[in-house]
N, C-alpha and C positions, 0 to 999 in steps of 0.2 A: 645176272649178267656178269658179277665179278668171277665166276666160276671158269669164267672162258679169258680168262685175264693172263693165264700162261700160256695160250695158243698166239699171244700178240708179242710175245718176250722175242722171239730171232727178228721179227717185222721192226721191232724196237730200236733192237741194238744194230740194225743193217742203217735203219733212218740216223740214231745217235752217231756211227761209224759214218755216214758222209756227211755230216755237217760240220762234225768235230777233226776229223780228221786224226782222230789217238784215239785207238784199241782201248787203253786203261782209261781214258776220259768217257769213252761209251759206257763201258762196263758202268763205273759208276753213275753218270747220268742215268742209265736205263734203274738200275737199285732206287736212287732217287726217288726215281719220278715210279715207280711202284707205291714205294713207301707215303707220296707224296699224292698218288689215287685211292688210297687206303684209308687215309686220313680225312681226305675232301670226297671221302663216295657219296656223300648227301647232295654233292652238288651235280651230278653228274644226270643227265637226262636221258630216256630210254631212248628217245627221237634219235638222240646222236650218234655216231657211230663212236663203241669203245676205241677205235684204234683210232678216228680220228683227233678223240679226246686226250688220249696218251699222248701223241704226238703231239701235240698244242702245250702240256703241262711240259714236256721234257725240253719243246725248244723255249719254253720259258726259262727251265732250270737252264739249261746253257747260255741263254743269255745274259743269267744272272753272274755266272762263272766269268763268262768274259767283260764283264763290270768291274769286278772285283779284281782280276788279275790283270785286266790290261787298260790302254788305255786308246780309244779310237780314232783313224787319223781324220783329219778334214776330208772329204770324200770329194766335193766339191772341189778343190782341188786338180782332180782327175779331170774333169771337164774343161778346167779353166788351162789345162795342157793338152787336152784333144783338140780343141778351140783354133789353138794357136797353130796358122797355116803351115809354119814353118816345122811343127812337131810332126816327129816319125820314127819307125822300128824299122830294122832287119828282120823281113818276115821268114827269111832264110832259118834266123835264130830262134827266129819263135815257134816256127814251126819241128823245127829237132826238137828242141828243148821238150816240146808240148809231147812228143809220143815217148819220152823219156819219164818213166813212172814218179822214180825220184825225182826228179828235177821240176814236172808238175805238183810233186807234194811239196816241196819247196816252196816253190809261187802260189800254192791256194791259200798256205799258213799264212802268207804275210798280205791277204786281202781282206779286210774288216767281217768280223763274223755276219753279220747281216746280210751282206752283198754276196760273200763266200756260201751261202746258203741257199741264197736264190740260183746263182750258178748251176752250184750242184746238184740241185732238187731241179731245176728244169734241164741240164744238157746233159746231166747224169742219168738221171734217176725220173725222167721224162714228164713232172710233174707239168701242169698248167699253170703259167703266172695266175691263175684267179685262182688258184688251191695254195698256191703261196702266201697269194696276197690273204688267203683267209685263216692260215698258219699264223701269219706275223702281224697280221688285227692292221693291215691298213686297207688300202684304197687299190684298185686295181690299178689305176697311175701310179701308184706311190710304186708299186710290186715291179713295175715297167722298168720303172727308172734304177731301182735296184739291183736287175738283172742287167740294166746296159752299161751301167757304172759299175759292177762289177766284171762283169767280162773286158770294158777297159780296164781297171786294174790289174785285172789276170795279164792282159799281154803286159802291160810294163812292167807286172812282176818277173816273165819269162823274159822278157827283152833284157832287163838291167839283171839278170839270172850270170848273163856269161861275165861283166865285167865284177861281178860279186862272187865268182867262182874264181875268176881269173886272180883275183884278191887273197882268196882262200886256198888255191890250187895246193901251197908245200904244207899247209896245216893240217895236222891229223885231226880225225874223229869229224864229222859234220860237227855246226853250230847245234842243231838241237837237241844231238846224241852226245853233245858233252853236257849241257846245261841240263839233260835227264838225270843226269849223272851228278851236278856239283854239290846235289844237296848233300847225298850221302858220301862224298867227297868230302865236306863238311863236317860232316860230322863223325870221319875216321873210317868208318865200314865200307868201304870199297874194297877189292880185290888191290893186288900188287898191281897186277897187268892193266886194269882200267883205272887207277889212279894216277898210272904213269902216264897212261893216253889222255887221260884231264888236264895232266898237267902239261904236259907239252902240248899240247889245243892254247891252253890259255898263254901259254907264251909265246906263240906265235900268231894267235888271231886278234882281229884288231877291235874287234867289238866283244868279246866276251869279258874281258878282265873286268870293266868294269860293272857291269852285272853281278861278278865276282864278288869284289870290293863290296859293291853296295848289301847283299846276303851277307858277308860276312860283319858289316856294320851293324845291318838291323839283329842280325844273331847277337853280337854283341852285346847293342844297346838295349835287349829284352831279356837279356840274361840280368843285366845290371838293376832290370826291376823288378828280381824275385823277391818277392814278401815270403819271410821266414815263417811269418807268424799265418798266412794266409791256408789252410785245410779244410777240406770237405766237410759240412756240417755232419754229425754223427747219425743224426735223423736222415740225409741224403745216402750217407754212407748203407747203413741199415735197409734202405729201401731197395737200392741196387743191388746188395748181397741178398738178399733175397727173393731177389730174380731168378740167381743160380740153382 
């Protein structure tokens, strides 16, 4: 069955490419999660379909990414501003916004990966909430509810899109085409020309600096705890060169 394991690789990286929404975040999640069926083939049953098994192991790794990197809003939240009679959008703005490529990858980013997934897998990519719900190991309700709170998310992320553009209007670079950018900003290896557009982003945008600051703190404070005396045991050494 592994043998037809590269016929599943474009199927892979098209499913990693809408959930993630980043080209180099697919790439690697789809490696991953190779590397990651490779290792666990014992567990894998003939019953089931390989591609629908791959899919399961990768939206795990992605799940596991965005644990690690971020941090999830109250979701709940959303409903307790739908609720409210007096709450409402300019369907005007949402509707431009929404056939604007950009401006929709904008607002999917800033919707909890979870909910951002049911979206796309069912209004994208024409999945059935009960194929979601079986991706994400809950309950055909639980699946429901995720698709509907994320699609409110989605318009409040388009709605509040213009006065956060409107914000942003005279600052070069997008927000997330400079923050691609600061690490190796960071750490000196940028070009002339896109270090200047980093740095004029960061002095004029009102939320990056300190994101800034904070990388440049924890860069700091982990340089300050290099152990001189700390090196690869000889034996580890040895075994790895001998891969070569």
């Amino acid at each position: 069955m592994f043998e037809d394991l590269p016929e599943h690789l474009d199927d892979l990286y098209r499913f990693a490419l809408a959930i993630s929404r980043d080209p180099d975040l697919a790439g690697d999640l789809v490696h991953d999660t190779v590397v990651r069926a490779i290792e666990r083939r014992d567990q894998f049953r003939d019953e089931a379909s390989l591609g629908a098994w791959l899919r399961r192991i990768l939206h795990n790794l992605a799940i596991d990414r965005v644990r690690r990197s971020s941090k999830e809003v109250v979701v709940e939240e959303v409903e307790e501003k739908w609720l409210d009679d007096s709450y409402t959008v300019d369907p005007v703005v949402v509707a431009e916004r929404a056939q604007i490529r950009e401006e929709l990858e904008d607002a999917l980013v800033r919707v909890p990966f979870n909910y951002r997934t049911a979206v796309v897998l069912h209004d994208v990519e024409d999945w059935k909430v009960r194929e979601i719900a079986e991706l994400q190991g809950i309950s055909l309700p639980a699946a429901k509810q995720r698709l509907r709170r994320g699609r409110m998310m989605l318009v409040d992320a388009l709605a509040e899109g213009r006065e956060r553009r409107m914000m942003l209007k005279e600052v070069p670079m997008r927000c997330w085409d400079a923050r691609k950018h600061v690490s190796d900003y960071l750490d000196g290896v940028l070009d002339r020309e896109t270090a200047l557009m980093v740095e004029s982003h960061l002095e004029a945008c009102p939320t990056c600096p300190p994101l800034y600051a904070a990388l440049v703190d924890a860069h700091t404070g982990l340089a300050g705890h290099r152990d001189p005396d700390s090196v690869i045991p000889q034996d580890i050494r040895s075994r790895i060169m001998a891969l070569g």
